[in-house]
N, C-alpha and C positions, 0 to 999 in steps of 0.2 A: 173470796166470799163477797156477795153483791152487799154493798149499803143502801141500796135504793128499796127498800122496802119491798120488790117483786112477788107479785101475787103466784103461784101456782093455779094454772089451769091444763093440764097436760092433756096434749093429742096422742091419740093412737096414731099419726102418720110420721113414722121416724122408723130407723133402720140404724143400724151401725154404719160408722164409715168408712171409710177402703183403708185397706191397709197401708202404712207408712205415705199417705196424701197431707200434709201439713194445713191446720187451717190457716189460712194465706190472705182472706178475701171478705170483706162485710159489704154485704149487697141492703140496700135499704128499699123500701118500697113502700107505695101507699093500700090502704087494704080496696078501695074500688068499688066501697059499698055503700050503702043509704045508711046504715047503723054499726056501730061497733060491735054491738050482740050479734050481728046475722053474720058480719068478719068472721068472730071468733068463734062460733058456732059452723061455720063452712070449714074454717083452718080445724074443728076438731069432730068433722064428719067423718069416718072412716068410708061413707063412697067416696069423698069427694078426691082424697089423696092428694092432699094439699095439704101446707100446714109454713110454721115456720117456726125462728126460736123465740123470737118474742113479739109480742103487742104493744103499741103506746097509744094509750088512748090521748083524746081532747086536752083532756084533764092532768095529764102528767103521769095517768095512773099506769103501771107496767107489769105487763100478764108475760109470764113465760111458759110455752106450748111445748118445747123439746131444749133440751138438756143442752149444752156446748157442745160437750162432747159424741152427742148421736148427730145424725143427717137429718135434716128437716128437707121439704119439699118444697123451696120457693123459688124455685131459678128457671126451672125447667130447663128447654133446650138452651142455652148458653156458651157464652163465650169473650174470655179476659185474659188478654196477652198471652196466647197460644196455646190455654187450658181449656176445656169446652167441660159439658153437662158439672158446670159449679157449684151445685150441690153438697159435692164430696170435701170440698176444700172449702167452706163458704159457713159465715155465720148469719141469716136473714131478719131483719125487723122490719115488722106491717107497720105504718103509723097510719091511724085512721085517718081517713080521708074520703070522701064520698067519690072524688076523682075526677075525670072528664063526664065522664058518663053522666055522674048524679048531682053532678052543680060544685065543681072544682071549686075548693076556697083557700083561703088563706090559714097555714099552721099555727095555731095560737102558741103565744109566746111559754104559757105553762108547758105544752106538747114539745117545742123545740127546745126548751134545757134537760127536760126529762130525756130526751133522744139524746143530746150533748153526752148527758152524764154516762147513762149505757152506753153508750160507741166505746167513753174514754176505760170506761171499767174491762169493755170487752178487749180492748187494743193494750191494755194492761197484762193482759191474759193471751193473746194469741202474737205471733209477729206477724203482724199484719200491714205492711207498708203503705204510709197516705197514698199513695198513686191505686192502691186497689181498695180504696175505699169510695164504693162505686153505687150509680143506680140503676134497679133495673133494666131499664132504658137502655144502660151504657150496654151492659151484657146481651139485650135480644132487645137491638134495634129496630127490627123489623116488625116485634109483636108487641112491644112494650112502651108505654109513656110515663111510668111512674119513677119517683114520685113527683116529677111535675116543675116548670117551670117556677114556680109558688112556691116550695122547697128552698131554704135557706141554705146552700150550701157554704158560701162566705161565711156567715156566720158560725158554724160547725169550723171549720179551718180556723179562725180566728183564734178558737177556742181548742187548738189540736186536732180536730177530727176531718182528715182526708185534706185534698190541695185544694189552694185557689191562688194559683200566680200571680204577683203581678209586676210589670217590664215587660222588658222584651225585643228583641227584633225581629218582626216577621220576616224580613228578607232571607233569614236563615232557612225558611222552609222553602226544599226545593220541588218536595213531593206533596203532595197532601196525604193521598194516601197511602204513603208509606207513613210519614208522622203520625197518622190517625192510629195508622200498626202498633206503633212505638210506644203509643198512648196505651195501647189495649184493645183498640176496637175491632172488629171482626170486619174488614172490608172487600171481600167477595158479592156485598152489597152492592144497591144502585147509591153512589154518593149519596145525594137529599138525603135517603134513608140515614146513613153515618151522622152526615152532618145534621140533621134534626136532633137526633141523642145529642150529638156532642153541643148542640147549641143549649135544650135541656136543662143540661148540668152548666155547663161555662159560660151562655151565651144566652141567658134567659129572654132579655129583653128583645129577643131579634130571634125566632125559632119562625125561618123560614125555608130552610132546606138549602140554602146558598151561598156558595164562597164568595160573599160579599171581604169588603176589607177587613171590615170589624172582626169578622169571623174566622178571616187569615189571623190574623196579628194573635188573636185568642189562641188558636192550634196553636200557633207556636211559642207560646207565654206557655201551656201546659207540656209541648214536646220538653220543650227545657228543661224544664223543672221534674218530669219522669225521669228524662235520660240521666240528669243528674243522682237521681236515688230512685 
């Protein structure tokens, strides 16, 4: 049972989900809009067939759109350590955010505990391993930048939710992208493509598509620390 106060707002875009597929996966995201109303009003259009499980607004305030236990619509075409369309195994949260698009800003501190505390309640409820507590981005490199450089991921870890390494020896990596694999990533891509995500999430300060040093050393600070759990 949530203690976060969770508003009800439910969408019609949910299904049941596959049989015997374990939720395994919480994918976060920014909603990519000018308002929270036109978000949550998109997430509960039946053309639009989108949707996800929950919302955090600015505010801290949190709307939930579909059930745990139903499929929501937020992943689309994806793919996380050799599982693809993650919908089925995946729990999704919108955090508002206008995004690239409408003037990317920074997550207010109310928005980033309210997000903390759901992840920790959801990750209380599913086994969900930090290494697949993942964004957007990481899962559909090629289509996706949410939620964004700006996104506190550190901070979420600090506080239990999903990795952020730190040590290391980059020498250990011999591959990249085989390590990138290891990680999760889908690498059938052009590098940059990978390595953009993966900088995104690990390597915010430096999202330039390039196995500079800093960006070695990084991969293999997170190889480690997957391979190890």
């Amino acid at each position: 049972m949530s203690l976060l106060g969770v508003r009800e707002l439910l969408s019609p875009n949910q299904d049941d989900r596959p049989a015997g597929v374990p939720i395994d996966t919480l994918i976060l995201h920014y909603t990519g809009m000018q308002t929270a109303r036109a978000a949550i009003d998109r997430l509960r259009d039946p053309v639009a067939r989108v949707s996800s499980h929950y919302v955090v607004d600015e505010d801290g305030a949190i709307f939930r759109l579909v059930p745990e236990e139903r499929r929501a619509f937020h992943a689309g075409v994806s793919h996380w350590r050799g599982h693809r369309e993650l919908n089925g195994r995946s729990v999704g949260i919108e955090i508002v955010n206008p995004g690239h698009e409408w003037g990317y800003r920074d997550f207010p501190a109310l928005q980033m505990a309210a997000v903390c505390d759901l992840c920790l309640e959801i990750l209380a409820r599913h086994p969900i391993p930090a290494r697949n507590v993942v964004a957007h981005s990481d899962v559909a490199p090629d289509r996706k930048e949410d939620p964004g450089e700006k996104f506190d991921w550190q901070g979420l870890a600090a506080n239990g939710v999903g990795l952020w390494p730190e040590g290391g020896d980059a020498d250990v990596v011999r591959d990249v992208r085989a390590a990138l694999a290891d990680i999760g990533y889908r690498v059938d891509l052009d590098l940059p493509v990978v390595l953009r995500a993966f900088q995104r999430h690990w390597r915010p300060e430096a999202i330039t598509g390039e196995l500079d040093a800093g960006t070695l050393t990084r991969i293999a600070h997170v190889w480690r620390v997957t391979r190890a759990g």
